[in-house]
C-alpha positions in Angstrom: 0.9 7.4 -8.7 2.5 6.3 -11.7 4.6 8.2 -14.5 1.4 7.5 -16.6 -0.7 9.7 -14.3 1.6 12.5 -13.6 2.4 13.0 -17.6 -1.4 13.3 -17.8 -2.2 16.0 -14.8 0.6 18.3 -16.0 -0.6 17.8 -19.5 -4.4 18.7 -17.9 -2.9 21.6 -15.7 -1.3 23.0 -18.9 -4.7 23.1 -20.9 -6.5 24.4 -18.0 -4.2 27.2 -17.9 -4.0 27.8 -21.4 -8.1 28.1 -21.2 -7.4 30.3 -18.4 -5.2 32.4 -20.2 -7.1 32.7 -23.5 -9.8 33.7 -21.5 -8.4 36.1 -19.6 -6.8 37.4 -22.6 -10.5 37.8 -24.2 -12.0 39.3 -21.2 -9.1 42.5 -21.3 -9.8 42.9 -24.6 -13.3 43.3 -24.4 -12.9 45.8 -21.5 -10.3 47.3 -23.2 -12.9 48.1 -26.0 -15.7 49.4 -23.8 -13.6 51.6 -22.6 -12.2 53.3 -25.5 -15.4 53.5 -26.7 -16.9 55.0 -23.7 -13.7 57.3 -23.7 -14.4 58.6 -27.2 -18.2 59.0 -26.9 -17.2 61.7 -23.8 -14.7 63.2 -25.5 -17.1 63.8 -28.7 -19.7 65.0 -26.0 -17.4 67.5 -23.8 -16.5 69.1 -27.2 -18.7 71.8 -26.7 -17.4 71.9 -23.3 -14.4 73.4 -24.5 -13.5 77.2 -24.4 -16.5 78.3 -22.2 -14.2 79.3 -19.5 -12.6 83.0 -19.1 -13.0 85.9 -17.9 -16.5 88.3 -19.4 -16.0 92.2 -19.2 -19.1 94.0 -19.2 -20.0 92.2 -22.3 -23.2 91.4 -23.5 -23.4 87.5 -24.6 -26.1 86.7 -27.5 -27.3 83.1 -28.4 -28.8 82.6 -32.0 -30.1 79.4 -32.9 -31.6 78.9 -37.0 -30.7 82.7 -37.3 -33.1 83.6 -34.5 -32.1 84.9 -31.0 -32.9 83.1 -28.2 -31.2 84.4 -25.5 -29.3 87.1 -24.7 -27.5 88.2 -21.7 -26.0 91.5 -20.6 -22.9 91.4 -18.0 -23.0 94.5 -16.0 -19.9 93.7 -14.0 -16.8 91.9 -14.5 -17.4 88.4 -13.9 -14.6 85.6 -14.2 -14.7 82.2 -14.1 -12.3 79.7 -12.4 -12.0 76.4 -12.7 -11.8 74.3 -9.2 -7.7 73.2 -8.5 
């Protein structure tokens, strides 16, 4: 092989891995965005999630929806709640 031909592989190696590396580069980024966004829509979800847990003492729990009831729920003995470790 001549000089010729060995200048113009490394030159080709280098653009293939430059391609490679853009691309790659492009790919993590667009991962990296699904997932925040997937991150964020759960979070907004699990919102409501939040401060269910404790402990009820014969307590009487009442659900109103548009200013109606819609359930309601009397605790005759002391009930608590743990989350799993």
């Amino acid at each position: 092989m001549g000089l010729m031909q060995r200048i113009l592989a490394a030159l080709i190696a280098l653009a293939v891995f430059a391609a490679a590396l853009v691309f790659a580069s492009i790919a993590l980024g667009v991962i990296l965005a699904i997932a925040l966004i997937a991150w964020a829509w759960l979070t907004w979800r699990g919102r409501k999630l939040q401060g269910r847990s404790g402990v009820v003492v014969e307590g009487e729990y009442r659900e109103y929806r548009d200013g109606q009831e819609v359930r309601r729920i009397v605790h005759e003995q002391t009930t608590e709640r743990r989350d799993p470790p």
